[in-house]
C-alpha positions in Angstrom: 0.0 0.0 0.0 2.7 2.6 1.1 6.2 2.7 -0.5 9.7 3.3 1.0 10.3 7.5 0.3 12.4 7.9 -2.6 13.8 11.6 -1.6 16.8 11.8 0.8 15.3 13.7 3.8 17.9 13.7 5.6 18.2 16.2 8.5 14.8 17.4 8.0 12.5 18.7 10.7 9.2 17.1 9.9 5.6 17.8 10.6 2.9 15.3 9.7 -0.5 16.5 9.8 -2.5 13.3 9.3 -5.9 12.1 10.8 -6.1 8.5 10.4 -3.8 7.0 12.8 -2.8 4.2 10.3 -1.9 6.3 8.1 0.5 8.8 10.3 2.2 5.5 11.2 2.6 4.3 7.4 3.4 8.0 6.6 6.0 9.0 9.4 7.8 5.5 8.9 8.3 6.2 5.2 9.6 9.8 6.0 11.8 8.4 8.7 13.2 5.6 6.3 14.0 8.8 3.9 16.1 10.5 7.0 13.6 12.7 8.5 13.4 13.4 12.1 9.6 13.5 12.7 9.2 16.0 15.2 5.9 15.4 15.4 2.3 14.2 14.1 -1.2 16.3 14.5 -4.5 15.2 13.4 -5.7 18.8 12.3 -4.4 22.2 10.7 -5.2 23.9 13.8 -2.8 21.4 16.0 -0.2 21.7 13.1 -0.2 25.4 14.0 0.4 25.2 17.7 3.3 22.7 17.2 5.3 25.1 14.4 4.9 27.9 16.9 6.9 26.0 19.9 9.4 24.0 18.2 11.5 24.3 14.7 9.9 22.7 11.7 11.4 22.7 8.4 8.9 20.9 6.4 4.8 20.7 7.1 3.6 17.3 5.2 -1.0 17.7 4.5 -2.6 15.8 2.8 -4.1 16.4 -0.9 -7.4 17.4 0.5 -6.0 20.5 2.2 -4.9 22.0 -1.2 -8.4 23.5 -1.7 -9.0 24.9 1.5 -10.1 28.4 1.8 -6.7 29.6 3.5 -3.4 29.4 1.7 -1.8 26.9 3.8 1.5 27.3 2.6 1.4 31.3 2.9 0.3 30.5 6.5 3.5 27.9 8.0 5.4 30.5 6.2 6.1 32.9 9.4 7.3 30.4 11.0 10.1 29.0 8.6 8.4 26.0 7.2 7.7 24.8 3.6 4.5 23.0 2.9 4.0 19.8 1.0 1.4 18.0 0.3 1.2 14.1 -0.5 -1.7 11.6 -0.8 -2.3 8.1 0.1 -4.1 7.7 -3.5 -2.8 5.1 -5.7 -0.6 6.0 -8.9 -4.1 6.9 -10.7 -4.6 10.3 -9.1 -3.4 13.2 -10.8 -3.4 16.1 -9.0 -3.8 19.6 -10.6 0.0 20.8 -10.0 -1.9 24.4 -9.7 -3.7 23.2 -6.2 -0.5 21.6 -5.1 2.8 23.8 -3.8 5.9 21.6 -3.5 8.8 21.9 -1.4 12.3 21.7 -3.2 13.9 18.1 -1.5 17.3 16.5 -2.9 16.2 13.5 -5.0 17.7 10.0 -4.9 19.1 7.6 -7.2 
């Protein structure tokens, strides 16, 4: 169902916002396996929010579904020095519009 993550996280502060707890364990263990330190996991936006502003974050991972939400999440992790990206748990035949979708620059792998 999941796959291995095929970018080199390493060294990155990581913020899962996830609310299926199946899923946040599939997710962070994938992120993990890529070199991320998970610094922590929140089901909702507003959770995500009050983590950022108490401890360093360098990367927010949402879900699809927030990229058509009325606020620009990405404008709004900003202040506090962290990129937004969002991934899905849909298999290969969803193609997301790459207009609803901001992506955070990460070092590929081989």
């Amino acid at each position: 169902m999941f796959r291995l993550a095929t970018c080199d996280f390493r060294g990155l502060r990581v913020l899962l916002v996830e609310s299926d707890y199946h899923t946040a364990r599939a997710v962070s263990s994938s992120i993990s396996a890529g070199g991320a330190i998970i610094v922590g996991i929140s089901a909702s936006v507003e959770g995500a929010l009050q983590i950022v502003g108490t401890i360093p974050v360098d990367v927010v991972f949402l879900h699809v579904r927030y990229a058509s939400a009325p606020l620009p999440l990405a404008r709004v992790f900003e202040p506090f020095g962290a990129q937004v990206a969002f991934r899905s748990g849909f298999d290969d035949w969803f193609d997301a519009d790459e207009e609803m979708l901001d992506d955070v620059r990460l070092r590929q792998t081989d």
